[in-house]
C-alpha positions as CSV (number, residue, x, y, z in Angstrom):
1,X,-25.0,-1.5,1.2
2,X,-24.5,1.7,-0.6
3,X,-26.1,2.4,-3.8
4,X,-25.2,6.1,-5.8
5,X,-27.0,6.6,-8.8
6,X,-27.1,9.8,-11.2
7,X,-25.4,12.0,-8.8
8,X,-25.9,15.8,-9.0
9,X,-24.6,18.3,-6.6
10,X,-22.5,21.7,-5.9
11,X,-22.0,25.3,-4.8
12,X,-24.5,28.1,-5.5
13,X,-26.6,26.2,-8.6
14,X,-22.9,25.1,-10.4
15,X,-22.8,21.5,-10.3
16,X,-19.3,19.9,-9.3
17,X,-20.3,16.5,-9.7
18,X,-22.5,15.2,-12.7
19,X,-23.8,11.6,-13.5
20,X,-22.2,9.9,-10.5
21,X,-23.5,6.0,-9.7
22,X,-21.6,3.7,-7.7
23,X,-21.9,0.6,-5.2
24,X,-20.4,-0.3,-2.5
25,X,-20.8,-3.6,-0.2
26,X,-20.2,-4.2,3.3
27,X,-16.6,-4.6,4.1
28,X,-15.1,-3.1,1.3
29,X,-12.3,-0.6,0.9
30,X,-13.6,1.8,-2.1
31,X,-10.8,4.8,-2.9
32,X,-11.4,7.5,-4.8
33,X,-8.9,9.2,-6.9
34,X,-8.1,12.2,-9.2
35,X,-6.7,15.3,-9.7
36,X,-7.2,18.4,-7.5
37,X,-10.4,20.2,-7.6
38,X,-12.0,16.9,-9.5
39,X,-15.2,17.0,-7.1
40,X,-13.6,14.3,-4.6
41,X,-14.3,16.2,-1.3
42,X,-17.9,16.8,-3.1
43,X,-18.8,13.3,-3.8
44,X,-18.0,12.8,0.0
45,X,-20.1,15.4,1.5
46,X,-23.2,14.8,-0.7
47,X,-23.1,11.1,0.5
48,X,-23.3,12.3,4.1
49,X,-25.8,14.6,3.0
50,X,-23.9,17.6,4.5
51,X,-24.9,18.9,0.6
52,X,-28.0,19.1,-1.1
53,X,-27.8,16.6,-4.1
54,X,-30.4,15.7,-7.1
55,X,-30.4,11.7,-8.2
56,X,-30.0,8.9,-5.1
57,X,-27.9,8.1,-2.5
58,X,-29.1,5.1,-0.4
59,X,-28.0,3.6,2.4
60,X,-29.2,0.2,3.3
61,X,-32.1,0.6,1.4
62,X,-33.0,4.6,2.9
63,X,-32.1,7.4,1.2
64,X,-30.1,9.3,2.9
65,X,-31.8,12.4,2.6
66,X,-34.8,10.9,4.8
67,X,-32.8,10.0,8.0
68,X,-32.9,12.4,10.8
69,X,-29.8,14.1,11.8
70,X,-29.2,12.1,14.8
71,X,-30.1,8.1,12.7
72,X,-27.6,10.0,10.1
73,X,-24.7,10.7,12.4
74,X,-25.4,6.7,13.7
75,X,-24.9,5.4,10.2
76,X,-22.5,7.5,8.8
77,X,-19.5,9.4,10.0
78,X,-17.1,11.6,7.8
79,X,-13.8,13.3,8.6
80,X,-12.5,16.0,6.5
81,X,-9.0,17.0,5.1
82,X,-8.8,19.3,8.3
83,X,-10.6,20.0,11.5
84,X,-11.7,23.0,13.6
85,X,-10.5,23.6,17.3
86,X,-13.9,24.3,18.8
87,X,-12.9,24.0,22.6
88,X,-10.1,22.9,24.0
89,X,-10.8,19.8,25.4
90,X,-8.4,16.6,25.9
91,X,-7.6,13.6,23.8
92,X,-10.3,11.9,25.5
93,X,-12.7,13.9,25.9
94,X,-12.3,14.2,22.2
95,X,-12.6,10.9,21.5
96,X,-15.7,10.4,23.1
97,X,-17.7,13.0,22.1
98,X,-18.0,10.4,18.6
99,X,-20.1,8.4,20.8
100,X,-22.6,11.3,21.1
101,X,-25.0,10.0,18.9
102,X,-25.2,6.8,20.5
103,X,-26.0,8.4,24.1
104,X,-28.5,10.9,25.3
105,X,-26.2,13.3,26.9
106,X,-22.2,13.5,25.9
107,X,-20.1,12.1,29.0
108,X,-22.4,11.7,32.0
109,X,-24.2,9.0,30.2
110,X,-21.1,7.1,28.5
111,X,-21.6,3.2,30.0
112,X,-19.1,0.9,30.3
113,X,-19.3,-0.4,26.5
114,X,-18.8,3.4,25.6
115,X,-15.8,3.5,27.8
116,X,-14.4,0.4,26.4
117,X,-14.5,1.1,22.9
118,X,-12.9,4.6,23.6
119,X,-10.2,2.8,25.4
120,X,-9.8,0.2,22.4
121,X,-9.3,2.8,19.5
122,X,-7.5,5.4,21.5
123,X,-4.7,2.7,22.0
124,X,-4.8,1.1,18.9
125,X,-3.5,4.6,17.6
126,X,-1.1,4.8,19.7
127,X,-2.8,7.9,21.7
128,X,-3.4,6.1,25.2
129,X,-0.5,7.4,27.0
130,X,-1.1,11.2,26.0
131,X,-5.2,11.0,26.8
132,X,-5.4,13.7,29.0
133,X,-3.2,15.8,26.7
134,X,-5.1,18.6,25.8
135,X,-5.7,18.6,22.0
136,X,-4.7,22.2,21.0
137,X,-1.2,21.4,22.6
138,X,-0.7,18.4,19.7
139,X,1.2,18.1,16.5
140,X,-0.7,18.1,13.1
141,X,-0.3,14.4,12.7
142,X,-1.2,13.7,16.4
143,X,-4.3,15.7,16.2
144,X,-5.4,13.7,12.6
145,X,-5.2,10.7,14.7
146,X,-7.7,12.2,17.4
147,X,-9.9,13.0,15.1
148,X,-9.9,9.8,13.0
149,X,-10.5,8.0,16.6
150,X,-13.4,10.2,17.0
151,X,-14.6,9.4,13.8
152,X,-14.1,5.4,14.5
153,X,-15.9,5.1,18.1
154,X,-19.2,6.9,16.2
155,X,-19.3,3.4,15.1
156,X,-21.3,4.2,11.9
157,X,-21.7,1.5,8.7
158,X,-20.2,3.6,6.5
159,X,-17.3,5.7,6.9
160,X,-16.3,8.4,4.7
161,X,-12.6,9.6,4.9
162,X,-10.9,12.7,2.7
163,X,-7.2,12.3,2.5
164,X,-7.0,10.3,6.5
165,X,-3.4,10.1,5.8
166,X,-2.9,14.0,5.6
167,X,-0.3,15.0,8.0
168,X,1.2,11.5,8.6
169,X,4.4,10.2,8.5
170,X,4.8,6.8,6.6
171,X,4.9,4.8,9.4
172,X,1.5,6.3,10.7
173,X,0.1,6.0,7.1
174,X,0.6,2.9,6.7
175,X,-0.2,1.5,10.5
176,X,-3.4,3.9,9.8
177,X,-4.9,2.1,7.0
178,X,-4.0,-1.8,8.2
179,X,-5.9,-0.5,11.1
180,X,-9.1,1.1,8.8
181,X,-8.4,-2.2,6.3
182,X,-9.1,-4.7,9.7
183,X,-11.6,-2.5,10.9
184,X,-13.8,-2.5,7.5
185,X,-13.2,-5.9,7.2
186,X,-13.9,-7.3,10.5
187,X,-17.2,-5.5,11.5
188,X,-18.8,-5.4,8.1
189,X,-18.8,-2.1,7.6
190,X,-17.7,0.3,3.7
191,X,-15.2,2.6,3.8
192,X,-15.2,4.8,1.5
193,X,-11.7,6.9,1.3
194,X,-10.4,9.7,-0.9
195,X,-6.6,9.4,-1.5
196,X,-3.9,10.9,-3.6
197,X,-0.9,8.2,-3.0
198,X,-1.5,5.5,-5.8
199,X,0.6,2.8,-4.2
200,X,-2.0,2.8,-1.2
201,X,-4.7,2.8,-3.0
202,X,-3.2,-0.2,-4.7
203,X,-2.2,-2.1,-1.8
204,X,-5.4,-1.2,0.6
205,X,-8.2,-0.8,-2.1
206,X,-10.3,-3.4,-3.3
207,X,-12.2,-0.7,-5.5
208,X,-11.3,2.2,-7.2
209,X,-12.9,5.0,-8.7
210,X,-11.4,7.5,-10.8
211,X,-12.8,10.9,-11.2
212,X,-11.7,14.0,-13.8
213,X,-13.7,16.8,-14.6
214,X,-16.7,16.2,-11.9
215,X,-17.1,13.2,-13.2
216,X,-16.3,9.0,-12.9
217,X,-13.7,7.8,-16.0
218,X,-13.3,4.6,-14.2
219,X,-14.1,1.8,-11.5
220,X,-12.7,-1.6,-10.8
221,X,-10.1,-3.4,-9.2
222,X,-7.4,-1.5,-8.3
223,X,-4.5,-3.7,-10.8
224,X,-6.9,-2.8,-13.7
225,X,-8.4,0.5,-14.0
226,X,-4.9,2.2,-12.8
227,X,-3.5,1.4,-15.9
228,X,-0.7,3.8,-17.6
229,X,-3.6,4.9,-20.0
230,X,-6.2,5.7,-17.7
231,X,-3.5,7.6,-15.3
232,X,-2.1,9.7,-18.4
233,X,-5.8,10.8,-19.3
234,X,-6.6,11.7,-15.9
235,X,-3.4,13.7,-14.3
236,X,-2.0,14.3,-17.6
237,X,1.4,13.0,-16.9
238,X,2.9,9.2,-17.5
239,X,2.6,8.5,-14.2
240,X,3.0,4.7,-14.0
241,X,6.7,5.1,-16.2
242,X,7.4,7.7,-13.1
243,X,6.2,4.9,-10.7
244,X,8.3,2.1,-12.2
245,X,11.3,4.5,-12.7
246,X,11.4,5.4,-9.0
247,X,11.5,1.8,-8.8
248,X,14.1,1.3,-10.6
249,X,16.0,4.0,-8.6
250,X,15.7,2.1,-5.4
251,X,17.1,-0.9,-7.1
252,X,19.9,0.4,-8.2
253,X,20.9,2.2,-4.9
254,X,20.5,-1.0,-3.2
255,X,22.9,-2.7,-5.6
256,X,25.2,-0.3,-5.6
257,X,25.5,0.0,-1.5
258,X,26.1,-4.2,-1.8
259,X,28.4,-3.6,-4.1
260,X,30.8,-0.9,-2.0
């Protein structure tokens, strides 16, 4: 479905990423993880083609490179880390300017499938209720849940998604990615998400890559490229001891409340 393969791009002639191939298949969750400053948020935007990149990126069988803006924005959507207030419009007015590419105009010409699919997502997270809120009155996790709505009614095959969970409590992170997970999985479609919280990535991910240095040290299943080895190399910390040892902490605090 999506095919990367000596990946090249970055700022002003440097390159941030180097040598980059992957693969991705429809209905799979692929994470991406590393330090800060690794070329994540790169790799993301050069898929979408929002930056110039040397080597291949295709998308069912196009390069992206060759789609029109418009056939781009149908296939692929991405939402970034954080997002510009433009105007002030409501939540769903918001929302449904993701159907734009879909539509000849923005609202006048949103039909009755455009309207139901607005409807769907908006209440699946948990926005319904406050939809003629307007948006630059709403909290920083509210607002990362209008814009990840807006991202899902584009409807695109691939979705591309850098740190979705940013600004959300637990609750919403979790209910966010069982949603994404069901989504993915249910119409077909790759998702393709950056993420710094290693116990998501292991319980959501069916692929992970791991990237240091601009570029890929490892990709697999989840259980066996985030190993204690491959963790130590890349963040420079034991951080599968710290995991287990947080563990541990829990454990003993539930023992010890049973116990008193």
């Amino acid at each position: 479905m999506l095919a990367i393969k000596n990946l090249y791009s970055g700022y002003r002639g440097v390159d941030c990423i180097r040598d980059i191939t992957l693969q991705a298949e429809k209905g799979e969750v692929f994470c991406i993880v590393g330090p800060n400053g690794c070329g994540k948020t790169t790799l993301l935007k050069s898929i979408a083609c929002i930056l110039p990149y040397r080597g291949s990126v295709v998308l069912n069988s196009q390069e992206v490179s060759s789609f029109s803006r418009k056939d781009l924005a149908r296939q692929i959507a991405i939402m970034g880390q954080t997002a510009e207030l433009y105007f002030p419009y409501t939540i769903y007015d918001t929302v449904a300017l993701g159907r734009y590419a879909h539509t000849r105009g923005i609202f006048k010409s949103l039909g009755k499938e455009d309207t139901e699919l607005i409807t769907e997502i908006i209440k699946k997270l948990e926005l319904y209720d406050e939809k003629d809120r307007m948006i630059n009155e709403l909290s920083g996790g509210q607002l990362q849940r209008v814009f990840l709505a807006r991202t899902l009614v584009q409807n695109p095959e691939l979705i591309l998604l850098d740190e979705p969970t940013n600004h959300l409590d637990l609750k919403h992170q979790i209910g966010l990615l069982e949603y994404l997970t069901r989504w993915a999985k249910e119409n077909h479609k790759t998702l393709i998400g950056v993420l710094h919280d290693l116990n998501l990535v292991h319980h959501f991910g069916d692929t992970v890559a791991v990237m240091a240095g601009g570029n890929v040290i490892a990709q697999g299943r989840p259980d066996t490229v985030l190993d204690g080895e491959t963790l130590q190399e890349t963040y420079g910390m034991d951080i599968r001891q710290f995991m287990l040892d947080s563990l541990e902490n829990w454990r003993h605090t539930r023992t010890t409340r049973r116990r008193s």
